[in-house]
C-alpha positions as CSV (number, residue, x, y, z in Angstrom):
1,X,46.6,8.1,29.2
2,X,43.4,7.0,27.5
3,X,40.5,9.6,27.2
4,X,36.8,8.6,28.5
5,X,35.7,9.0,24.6
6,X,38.4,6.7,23.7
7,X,37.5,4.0,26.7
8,X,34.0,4.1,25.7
9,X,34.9,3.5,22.6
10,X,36.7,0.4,23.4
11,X,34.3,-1.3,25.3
12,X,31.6,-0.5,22.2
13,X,34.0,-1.7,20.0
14,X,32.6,-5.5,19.8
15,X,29.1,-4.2,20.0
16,X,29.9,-2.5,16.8
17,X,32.1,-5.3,15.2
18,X,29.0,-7.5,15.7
19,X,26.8,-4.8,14.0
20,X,28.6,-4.4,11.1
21,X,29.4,-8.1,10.3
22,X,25.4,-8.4,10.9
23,X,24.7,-5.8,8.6
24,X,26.8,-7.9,5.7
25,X,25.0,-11.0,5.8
26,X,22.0,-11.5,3.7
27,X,18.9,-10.6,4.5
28,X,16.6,-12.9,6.0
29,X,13.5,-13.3,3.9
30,X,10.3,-14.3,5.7
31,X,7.7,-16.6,4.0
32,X,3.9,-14.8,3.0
33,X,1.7,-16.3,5.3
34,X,-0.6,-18.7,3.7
35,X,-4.3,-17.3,3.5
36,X,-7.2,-18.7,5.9
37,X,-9.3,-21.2,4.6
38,X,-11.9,-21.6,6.8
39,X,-14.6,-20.0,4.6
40,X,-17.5,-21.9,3.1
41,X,-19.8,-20.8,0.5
42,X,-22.6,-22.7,-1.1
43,X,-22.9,-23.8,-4.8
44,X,-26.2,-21.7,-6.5
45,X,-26.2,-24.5,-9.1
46,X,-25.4,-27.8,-7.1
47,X,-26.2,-26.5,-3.5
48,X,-22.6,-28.0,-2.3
49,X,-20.4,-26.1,0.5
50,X,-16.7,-25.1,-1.1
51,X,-14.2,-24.0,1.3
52,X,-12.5,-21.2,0.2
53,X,-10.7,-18.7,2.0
54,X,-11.9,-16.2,4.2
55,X,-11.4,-13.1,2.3
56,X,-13.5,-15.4,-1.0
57,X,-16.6,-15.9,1.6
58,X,-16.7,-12.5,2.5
59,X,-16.3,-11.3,-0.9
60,X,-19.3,-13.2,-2.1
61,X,-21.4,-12.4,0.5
62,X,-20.6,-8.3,0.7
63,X,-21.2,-8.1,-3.1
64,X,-23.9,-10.5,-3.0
65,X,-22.4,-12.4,-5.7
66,X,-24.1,-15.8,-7.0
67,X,-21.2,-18.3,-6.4
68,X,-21.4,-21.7,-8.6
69,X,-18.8,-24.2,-8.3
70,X,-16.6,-23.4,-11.4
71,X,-15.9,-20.0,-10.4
72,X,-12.8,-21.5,-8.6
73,X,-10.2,-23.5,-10.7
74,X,-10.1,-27.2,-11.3
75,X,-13.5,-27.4,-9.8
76,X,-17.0,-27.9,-11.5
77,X,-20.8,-28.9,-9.4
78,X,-19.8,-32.7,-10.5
79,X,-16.8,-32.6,-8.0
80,X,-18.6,-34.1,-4.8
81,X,-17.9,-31.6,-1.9
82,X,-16.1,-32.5,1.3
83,X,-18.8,-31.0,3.4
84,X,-22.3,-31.9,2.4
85,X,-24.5,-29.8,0.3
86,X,-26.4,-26.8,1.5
87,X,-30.1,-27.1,2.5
C-alpha cells in the first residue's frame, strides 16, 4: 500500500529530476548592457557637438566642467563632428 507522502512524492519526482539536472548546467551569463549614447556636449575650444553617453553629458553639465574635444580618446577639435558645431 503506498502512503499519501510517498504518492506525492512520486508525482514530484520529475519536477525534481528536472531541478536538479537544471541546477548542473552552467550558468547562463547575460551580456552588460551597452551604455546610451544619446548625449551631446559642445566643444569649448572648437564649438563642435560630441556624442557621448548619457551619463558623460550629465557629468559635464552637473559639475560644470569645460569639455574640449580631447577629453575623450582618439578624438582632438581637428576631427570634424558628425553633428554640426554649436552656435
Amino acid at each position: 500500500m503506498v502512503t499519501e507522502t510517498e504518492r506525492i512524492l512520486q508525482q514530484k519526482q520529475p519536477l525534481l529530476a528536472e531541478a536538479e539536472a537544471a541546477m548542473r548546467q552552467e550558468p547562463v551569463s547575460m551580456p552588460e548592457p551597452e551604455p546610451e549614447v544619446e548625449g551631446w556636449v559642445a566643444c569649448e575650444a572648437c564649438n563642435q557637438w560630441r556624442k557621448v553617453t548619457v551619463a558623460y553629458q550629465e557629468r559635464v553639465e552637473q559639475e560644470d566642467i569645460e569639455f574640449v574635444c580631447n577629453m575623450l580618446p582618439g578624438l582632438d577639435c581637428s576631427m570634424v563632428s558628425e553633428f554640426g558645431v554649436a552656435e
